[in-house]
DOLUMRO-896841 format. One record per residue (C-alpha): x, y, z; residue in three letters; chain; residue number from 0. Coordinates in pm, whole numbers. Layout:
BEGIN
[rec [X, Y, Z], ALA, A, NUM]
...
END
This chain:
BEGIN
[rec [3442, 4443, 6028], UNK, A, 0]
[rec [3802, 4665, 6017], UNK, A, 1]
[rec [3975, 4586, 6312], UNK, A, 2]
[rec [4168, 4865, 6546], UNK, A, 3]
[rec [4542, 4796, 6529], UNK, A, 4]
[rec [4772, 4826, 6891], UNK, A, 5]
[rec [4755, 5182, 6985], UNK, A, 6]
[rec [4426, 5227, 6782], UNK, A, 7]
[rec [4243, 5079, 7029], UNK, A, 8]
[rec [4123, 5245, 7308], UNK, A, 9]
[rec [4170, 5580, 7112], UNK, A, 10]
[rec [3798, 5622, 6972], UNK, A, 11]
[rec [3758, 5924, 7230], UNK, A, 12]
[rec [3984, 6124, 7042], UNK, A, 13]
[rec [3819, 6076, 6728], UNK, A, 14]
[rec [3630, 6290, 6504], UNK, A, 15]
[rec [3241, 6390, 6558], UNK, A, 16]
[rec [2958, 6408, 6293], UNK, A, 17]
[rec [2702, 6739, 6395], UNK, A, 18]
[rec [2380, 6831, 6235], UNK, A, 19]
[rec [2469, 7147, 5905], UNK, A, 20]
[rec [2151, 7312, 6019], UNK, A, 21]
[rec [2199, 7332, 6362], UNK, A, 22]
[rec [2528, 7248, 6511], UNK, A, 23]
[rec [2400, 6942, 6704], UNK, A, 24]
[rec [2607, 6629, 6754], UNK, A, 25]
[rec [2499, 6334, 6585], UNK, A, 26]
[rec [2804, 6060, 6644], UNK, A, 27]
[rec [3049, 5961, 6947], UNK, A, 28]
[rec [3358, 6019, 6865], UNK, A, 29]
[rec [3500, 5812, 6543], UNK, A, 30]
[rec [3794, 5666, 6404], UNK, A, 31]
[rec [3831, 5693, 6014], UNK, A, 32]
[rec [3927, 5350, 5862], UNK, A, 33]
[rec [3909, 5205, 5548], UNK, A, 34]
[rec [3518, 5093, 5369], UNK, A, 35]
[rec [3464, 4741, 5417], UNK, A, 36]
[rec [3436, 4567, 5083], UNK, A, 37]
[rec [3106, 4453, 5208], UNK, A, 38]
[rec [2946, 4809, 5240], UNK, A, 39]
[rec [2691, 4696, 4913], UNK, A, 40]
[rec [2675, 4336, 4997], UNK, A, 41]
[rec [2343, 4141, 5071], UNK, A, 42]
[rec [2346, 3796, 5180], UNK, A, 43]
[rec [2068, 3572, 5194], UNK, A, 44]
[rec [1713, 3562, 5404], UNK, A, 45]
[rec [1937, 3662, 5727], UNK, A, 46]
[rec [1947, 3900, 5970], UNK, A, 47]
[rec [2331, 4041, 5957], UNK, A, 48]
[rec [2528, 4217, 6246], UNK, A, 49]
[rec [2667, 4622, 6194], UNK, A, 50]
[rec [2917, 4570, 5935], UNK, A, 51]
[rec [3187, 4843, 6090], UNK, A, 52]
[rec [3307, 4815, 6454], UNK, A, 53]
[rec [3192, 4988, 6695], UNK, A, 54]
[rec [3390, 5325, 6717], UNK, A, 55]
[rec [3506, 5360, 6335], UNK, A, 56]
[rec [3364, 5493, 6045], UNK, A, 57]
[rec [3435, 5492, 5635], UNK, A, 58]
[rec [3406, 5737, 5399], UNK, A, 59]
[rec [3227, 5594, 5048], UNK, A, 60]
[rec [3379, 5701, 4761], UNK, A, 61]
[rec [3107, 5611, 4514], UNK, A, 62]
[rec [2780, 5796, 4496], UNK, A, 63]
[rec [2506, 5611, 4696], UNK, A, 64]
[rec [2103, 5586, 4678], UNK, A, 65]
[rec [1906, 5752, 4515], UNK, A, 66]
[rec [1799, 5886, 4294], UNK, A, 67]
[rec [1871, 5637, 4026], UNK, A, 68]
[rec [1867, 5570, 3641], UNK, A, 69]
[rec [1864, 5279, 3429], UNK, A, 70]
[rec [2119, 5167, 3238], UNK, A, 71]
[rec [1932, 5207, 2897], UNK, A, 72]
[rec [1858, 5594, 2993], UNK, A, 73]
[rec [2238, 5652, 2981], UNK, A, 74]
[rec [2482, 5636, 2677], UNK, A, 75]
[rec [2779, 5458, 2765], UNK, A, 76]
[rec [3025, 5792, 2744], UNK, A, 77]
[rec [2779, 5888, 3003], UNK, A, 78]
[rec [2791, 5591, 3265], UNK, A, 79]
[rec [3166, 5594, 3150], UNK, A, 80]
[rec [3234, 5946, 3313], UNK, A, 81]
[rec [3107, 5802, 3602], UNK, A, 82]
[rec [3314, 5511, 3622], UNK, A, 83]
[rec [3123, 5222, 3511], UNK, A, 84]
[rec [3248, 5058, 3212], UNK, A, 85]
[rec [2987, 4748, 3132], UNK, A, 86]
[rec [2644, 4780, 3181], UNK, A, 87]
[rec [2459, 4753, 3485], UNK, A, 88]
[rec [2082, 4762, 3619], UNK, A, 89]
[rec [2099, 5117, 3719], UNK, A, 90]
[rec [2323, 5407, 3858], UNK, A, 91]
[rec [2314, 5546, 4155], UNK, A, 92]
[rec [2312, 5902, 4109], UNK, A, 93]
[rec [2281, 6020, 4496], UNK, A, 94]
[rec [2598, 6233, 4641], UNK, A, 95]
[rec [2909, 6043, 4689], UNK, A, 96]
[rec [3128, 6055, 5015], UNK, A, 97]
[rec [2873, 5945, 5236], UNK, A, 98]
[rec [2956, 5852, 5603], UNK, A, 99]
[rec [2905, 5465, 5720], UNK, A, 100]
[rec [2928, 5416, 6060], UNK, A, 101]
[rec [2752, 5163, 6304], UNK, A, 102]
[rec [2394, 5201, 6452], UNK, A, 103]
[rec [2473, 5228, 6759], UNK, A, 104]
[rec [2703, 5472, 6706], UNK, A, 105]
[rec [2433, 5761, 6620], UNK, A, 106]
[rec [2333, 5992, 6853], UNK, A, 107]
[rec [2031, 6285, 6851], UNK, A, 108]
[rec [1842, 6119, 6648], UNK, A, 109]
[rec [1457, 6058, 6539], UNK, A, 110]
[rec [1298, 5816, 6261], UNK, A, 111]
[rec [1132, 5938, 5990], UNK, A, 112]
[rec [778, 5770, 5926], UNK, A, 113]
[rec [666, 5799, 5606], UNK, A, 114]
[rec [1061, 5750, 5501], UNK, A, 115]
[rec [1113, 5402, 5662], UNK, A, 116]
[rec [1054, 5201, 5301], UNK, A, 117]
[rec [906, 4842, 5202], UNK, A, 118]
[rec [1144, 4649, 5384], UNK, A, 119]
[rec [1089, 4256, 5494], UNK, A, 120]
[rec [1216, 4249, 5840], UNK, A, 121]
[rec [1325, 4618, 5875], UNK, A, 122]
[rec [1429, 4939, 5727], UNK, A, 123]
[rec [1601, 4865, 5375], UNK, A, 124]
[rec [1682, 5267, 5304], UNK, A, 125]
[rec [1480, 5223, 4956], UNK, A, 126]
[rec [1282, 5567, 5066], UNK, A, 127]
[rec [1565, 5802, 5112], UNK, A, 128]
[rec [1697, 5952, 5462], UNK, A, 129]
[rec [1501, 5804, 5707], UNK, A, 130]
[rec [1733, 5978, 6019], UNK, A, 131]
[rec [1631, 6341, 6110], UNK, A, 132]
[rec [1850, 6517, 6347], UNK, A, 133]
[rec [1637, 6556, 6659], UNK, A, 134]
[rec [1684, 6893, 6725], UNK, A, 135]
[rec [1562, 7082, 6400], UNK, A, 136]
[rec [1427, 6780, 6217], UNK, A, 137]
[rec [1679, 6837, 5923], UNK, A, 138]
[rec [1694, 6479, 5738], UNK, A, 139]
[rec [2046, 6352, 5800], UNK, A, 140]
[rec [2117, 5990, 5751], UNK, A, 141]
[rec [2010, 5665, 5607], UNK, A, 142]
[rec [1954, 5380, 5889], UNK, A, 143]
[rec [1944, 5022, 5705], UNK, A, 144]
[rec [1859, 4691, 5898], UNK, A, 145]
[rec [1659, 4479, 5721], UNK, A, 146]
[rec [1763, 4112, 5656], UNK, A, 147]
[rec [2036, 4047, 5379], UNK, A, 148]
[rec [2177, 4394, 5440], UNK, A, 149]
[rec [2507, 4465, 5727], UNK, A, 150]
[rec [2356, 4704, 5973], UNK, A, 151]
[rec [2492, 5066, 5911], UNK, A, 152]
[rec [2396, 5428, 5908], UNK, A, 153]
[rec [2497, 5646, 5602], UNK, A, 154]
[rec [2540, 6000, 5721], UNK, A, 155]
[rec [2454, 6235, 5413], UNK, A, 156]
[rec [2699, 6414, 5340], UNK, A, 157]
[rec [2587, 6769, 5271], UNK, A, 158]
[rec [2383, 6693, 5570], UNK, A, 159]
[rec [2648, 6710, 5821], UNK, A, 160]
[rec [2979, 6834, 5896], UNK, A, 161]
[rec [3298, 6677, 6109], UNK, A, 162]
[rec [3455, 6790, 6381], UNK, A, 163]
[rec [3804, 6663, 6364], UNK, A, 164]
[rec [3933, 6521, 6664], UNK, A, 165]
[rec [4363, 6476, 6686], UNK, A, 166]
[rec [4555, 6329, 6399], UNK, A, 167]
[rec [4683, 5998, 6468], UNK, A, 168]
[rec [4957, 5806, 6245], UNK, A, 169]
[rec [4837, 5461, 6144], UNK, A, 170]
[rec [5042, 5155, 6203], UNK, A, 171]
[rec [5290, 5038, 5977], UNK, A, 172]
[rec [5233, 4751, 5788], UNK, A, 173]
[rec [5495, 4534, 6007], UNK, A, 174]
[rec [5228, 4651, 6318], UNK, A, 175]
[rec [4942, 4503, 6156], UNK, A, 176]
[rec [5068, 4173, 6024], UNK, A, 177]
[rec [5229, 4139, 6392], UNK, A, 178]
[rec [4901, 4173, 6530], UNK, A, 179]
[rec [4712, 3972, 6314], UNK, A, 180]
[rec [4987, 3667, 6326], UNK, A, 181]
[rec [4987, 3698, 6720], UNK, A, 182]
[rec [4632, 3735, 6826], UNK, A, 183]
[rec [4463, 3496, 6518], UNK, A, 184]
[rec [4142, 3629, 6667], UNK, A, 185]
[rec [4188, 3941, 6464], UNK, A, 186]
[rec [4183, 3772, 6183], UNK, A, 187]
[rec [3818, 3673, 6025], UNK, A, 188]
[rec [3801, 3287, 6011], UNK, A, 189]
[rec [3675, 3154, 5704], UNK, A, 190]
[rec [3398, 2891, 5852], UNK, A, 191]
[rec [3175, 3050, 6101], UNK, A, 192]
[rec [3019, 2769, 6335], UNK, A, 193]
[rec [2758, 2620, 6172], UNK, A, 194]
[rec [2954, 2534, 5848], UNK, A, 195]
[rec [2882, 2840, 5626], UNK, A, 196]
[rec [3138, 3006, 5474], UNK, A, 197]
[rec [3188, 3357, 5629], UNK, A, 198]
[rec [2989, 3623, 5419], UNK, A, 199]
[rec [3305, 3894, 5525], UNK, A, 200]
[rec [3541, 3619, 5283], UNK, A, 201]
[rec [3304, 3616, 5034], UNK, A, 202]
[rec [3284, 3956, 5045], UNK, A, 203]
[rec [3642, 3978, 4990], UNK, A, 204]
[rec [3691, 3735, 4776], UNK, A, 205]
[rec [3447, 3846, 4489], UNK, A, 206]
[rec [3578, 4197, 4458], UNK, A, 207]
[rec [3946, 3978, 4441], UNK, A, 208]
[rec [3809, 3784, 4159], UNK, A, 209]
[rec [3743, 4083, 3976], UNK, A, 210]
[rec [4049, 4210, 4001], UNK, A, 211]
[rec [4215, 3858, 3968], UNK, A, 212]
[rec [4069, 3794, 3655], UNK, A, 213]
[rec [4173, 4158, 3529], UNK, A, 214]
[rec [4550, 4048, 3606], UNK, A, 215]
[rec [4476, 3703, 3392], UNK, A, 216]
[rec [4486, 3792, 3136], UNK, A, 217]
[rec [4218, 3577, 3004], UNK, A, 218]
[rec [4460, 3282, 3025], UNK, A, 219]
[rec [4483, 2988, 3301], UNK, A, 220]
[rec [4617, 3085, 3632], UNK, A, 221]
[rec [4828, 2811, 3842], UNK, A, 222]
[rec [4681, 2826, 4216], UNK, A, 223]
[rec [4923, 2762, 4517], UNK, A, 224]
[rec [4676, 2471, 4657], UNK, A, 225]
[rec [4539, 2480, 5031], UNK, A, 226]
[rec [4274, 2751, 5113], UNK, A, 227]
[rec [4340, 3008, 4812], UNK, A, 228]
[rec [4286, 2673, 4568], UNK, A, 229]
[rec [3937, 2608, 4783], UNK, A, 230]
[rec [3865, 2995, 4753], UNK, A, 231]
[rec [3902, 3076, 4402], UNK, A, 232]
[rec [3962, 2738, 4219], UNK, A, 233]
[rec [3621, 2663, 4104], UNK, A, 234]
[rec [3536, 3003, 3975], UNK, A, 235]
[rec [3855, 3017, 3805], UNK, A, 236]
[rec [3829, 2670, 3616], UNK, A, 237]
[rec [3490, 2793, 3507], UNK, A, 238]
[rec [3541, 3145, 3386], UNK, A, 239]
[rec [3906, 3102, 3238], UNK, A, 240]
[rec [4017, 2871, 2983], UNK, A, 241]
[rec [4165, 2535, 3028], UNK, A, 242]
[rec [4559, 2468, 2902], UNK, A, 243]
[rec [4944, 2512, 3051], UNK, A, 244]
[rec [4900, 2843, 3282], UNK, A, 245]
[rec [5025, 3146, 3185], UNK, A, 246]
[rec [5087, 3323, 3532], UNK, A, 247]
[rec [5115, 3206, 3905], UNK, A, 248]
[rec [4890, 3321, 4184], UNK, A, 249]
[rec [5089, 3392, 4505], UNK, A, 250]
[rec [5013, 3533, 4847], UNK, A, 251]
[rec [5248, 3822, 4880], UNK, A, 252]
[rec [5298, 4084, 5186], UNK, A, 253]
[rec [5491, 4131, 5491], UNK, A, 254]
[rec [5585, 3881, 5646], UNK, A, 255]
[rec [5608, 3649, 5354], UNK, A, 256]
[rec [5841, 3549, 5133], UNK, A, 257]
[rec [5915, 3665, 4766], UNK, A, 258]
[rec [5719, 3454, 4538], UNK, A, 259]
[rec [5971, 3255, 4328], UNK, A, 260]
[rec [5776, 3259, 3978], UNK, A, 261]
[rec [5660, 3571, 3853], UNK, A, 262]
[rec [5244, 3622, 3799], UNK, A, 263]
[rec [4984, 3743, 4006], UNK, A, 264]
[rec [4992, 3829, 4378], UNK, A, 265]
[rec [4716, 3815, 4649], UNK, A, 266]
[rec [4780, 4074, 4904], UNK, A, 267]
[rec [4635, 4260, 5162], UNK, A, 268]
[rec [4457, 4659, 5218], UNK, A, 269]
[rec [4564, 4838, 5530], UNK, A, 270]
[rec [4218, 4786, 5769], UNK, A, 271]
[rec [4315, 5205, 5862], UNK, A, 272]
[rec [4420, 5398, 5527], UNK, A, 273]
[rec [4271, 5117, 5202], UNK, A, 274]
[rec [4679, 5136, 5126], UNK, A, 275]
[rec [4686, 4834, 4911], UNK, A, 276]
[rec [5037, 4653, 4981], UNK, A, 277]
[rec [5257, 4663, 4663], UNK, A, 278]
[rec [5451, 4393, 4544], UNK, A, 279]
[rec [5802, 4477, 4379], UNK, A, 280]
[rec [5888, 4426, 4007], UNK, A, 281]
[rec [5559, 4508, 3861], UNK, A, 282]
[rec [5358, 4222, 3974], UNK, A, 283]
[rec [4969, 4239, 3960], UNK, A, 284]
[rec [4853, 4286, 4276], UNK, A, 285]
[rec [4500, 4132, 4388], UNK, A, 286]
[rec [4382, 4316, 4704], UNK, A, 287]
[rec [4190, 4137, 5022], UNK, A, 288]
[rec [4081, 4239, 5315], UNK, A, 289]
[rec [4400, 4243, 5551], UNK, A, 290]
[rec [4199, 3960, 5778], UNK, A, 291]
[rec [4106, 3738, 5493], UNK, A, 292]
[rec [4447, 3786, 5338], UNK, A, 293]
[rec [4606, 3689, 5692], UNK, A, 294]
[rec [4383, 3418, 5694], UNK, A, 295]
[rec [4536, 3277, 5373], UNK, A, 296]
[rec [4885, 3388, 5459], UNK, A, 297]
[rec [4907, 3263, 5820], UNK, A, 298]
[rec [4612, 3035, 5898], UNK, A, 299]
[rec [4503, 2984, 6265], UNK, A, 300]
[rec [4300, 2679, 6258], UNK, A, 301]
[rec [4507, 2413, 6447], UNK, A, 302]
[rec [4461, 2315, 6813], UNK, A, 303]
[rec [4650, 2548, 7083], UNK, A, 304]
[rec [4646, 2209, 7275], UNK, A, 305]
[rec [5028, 2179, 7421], UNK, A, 306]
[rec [5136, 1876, 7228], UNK, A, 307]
[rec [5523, 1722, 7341], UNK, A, 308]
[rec [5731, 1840, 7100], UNK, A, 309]
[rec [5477, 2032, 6866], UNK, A, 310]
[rec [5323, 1953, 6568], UNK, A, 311]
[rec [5451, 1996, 6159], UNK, A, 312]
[rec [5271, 2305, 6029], UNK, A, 313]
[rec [5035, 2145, 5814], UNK, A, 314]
[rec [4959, 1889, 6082], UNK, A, 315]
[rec [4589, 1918, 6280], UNK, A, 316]
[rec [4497, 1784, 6561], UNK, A, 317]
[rec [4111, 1606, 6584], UNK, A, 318]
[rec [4080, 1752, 6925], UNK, A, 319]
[rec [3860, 1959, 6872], UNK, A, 320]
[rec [3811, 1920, 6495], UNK, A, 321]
[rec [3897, 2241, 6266], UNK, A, 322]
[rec [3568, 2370, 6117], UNK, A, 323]
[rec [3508, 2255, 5795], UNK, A, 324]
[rec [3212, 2420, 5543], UNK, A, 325]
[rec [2929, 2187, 5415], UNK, A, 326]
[rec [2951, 2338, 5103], UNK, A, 327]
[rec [3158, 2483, 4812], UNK, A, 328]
[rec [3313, 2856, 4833], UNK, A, 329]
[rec [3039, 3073, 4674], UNK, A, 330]
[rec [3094, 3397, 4566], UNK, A, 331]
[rec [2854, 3740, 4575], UNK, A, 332]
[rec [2770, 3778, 4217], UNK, A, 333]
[rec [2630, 4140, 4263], UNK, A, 334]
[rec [2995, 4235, 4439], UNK, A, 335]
[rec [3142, 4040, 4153], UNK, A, 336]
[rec [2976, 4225, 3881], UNK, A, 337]
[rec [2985, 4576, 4071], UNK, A, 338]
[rec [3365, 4564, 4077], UNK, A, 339]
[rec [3375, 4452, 3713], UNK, A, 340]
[rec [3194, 4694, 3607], UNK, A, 341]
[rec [3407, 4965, 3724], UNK, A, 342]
[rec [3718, 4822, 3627], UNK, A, 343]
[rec [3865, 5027, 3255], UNK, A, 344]
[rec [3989, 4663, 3204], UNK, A, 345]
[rec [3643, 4580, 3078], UNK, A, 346]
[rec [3638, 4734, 2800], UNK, A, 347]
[rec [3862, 4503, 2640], UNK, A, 348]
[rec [3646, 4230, 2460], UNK, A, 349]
[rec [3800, 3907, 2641], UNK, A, 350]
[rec [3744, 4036, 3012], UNK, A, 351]
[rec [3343, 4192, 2875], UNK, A, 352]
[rec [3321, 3821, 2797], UNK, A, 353]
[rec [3363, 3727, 3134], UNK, A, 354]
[rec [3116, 3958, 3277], UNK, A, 355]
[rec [2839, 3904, 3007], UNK, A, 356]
[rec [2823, 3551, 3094], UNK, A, 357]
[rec [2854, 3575, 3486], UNK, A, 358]
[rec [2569, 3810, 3371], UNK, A, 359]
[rec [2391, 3479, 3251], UNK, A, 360]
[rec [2523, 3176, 3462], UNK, A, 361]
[rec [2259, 3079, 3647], UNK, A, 362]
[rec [2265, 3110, 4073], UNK, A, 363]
[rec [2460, 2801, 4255], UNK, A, 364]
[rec [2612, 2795, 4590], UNK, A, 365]
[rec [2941, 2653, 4448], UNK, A, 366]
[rec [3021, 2954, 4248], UNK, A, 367]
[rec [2793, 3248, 4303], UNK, A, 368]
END
């Protein structure tokens, strides 16, 4: 989930409202625009998931979004092209882009639609179109998905409703965000949820990364900085790029950190309000994360806040209590993988098409995908 920076929060009352185009009626509480969670097409698993955006924001998707749809082999590449997609994939969405994601419980005025609720295992999956009617003229307005696998959210149709723009607020500067994040490390997504799994929100990050990582390779080897961004994206790397002397240098970079002293790639993070991707200076690739993965990575929060007499080295832990640990290598979202590939111009070029084509044929494992 985006999290509300300092001043944000608190402000959702002054936000904007979604009402019903055929009748005027409201259909949202008031909303605060942030940026689309990387995990907006994710599934994960036989599990039920929580509402993937916080409770008083919404996003704006930029790509178009169910259906109806078309196979790949109906369209000529020029075709799929001019929509963005570059290497082939199962089908194309060719529903209206800009819809409105926003959290269940955020919805208001509301009715189900029967016969539109879909096939889905352990809820509604959005397979059969709108499934949301406005409650007061029974004009089809949203898409409601909850089934297992999917996050929770509610896609408002776009030519379905209109907003109601509450006050303009400035978003916080970068310096406000990383302050927050560094200061209250509760803001920032841990990687290890409690039972050992690796959190689905860094996998979720991390596979549209590697997209864009292995874009910025090259298609040479990478040198990795060790710790957590060695754990993250080491394996996948090792398997998908070739072996030898690396040609570039993966860094974190972003405020609040140093300048990376060789020159190569750069992990850095996406403003959780505006999708501003922080740019590096001189040129550098940049590799964007979610701001609360990248802080994560850039200022990690898993030691004791036990007073100890005369503190500990930064890289020291305590065992008391023990830092969670996963039971299992990083594993990466192949779908997300391949969706961001897909749609990256890069691909064209015959090394990188490589790449995809045979994450296209590696078979499933929870070490890599």
């Amino acid at each position: 989930m985006i999290p509300l920076i300092g001043a944000e929060v608190g402000e959702w009352l002054l936000g904007d409202v979604f009402v019903c185009a055929g009748c005027g009626a409201e259909l949202t509480v008031p909303l605060a625009r942030v940026a689309l969670p990387v995990g907006a097409r994710q599934s994960v698993g036989h599990e039920m998931l929580p509402a993937l955006m916080e409770s008083g924001t919404y996003a704006v998707d930029p790509q178009p979004w169910g259906p109806p749809w078309r196979r790949w082999e109906d369209l000529g590449a020029q075709e799929a092209a001019d929509r963005g997609v570059f290497a082939p994939v199962p089908a194309l969405s060719f529903g209206p882009p800009g819809s409105v994601v926003l959290a269940p419980g955020d919805v208001r005025g509301t009715v189900l639609v029967p016969e539109r609720c879909g096939d889905g295992c352990l809820g509604l999956d959005g397979s059969g179109g709108p499934n949301l009617a406005c409650a007061d003229c029974g004009r089809p307005v949203a898409t409601r998905i909850d089934d297992c696998c999917y996050w929770q959210t509610v896609r408002l149709h776009p030519a379905a409703v209109h907003r109601l723009a509450g006050p303009a607020r400035p978003a916080a500067d970068w310096d406000t965000v990383v302050r927050e994040l560094t200061e209250h490390g509760e803001r920032s997504t841990p990687p290890v949820e409690p039972g050992g799994m690796w959190s689905p929100l860094w996998e979720a990050g991390a596979s549209v990364a590697l997209a864009h990582l292995l874009a910025a390779s090259e298609g040479e080897p990478v040198a990795l900085p060790g710790g957590l961004v060695t754990d993250v994206f080491g394996r996948a790397l090792a398997r998908l790029l070739p072996s030898g002397v690396p040609q570039r240098t993966l860094s974190l970079a972003g405020p609040g950190l140093s300048v990376p002293s060789a020159p190569g790639i750069a992990l850095v993070p996406v403003h959780p309000r505006t999708g501003e991707v922080w740019q590096p200076d001189g040129g550098t690739p940049a590799v964007p994360l979610p701001v609360g993965v990248w802080s994560g990575l850039a200022f990690p929060h898993d030691r004791s806040r036990l007073p100890v007499t005369g503190g500990l080295p930064r890289d020291v832990q305590r065992d008391d209590p023990l830092p969670l640990r996963p039971w299992r290598p990083f594993g990466f979202d192949r779908s997300l993988l391949l969706h961001t590939l897909a749609r990256l111009p890069e691909v064209r070029r015959p090394w990188l098409r490589r790449i995809h084509d045979r994450v296209c044929e590696l078979p499933w494992s929870p070490g890599l995908f």
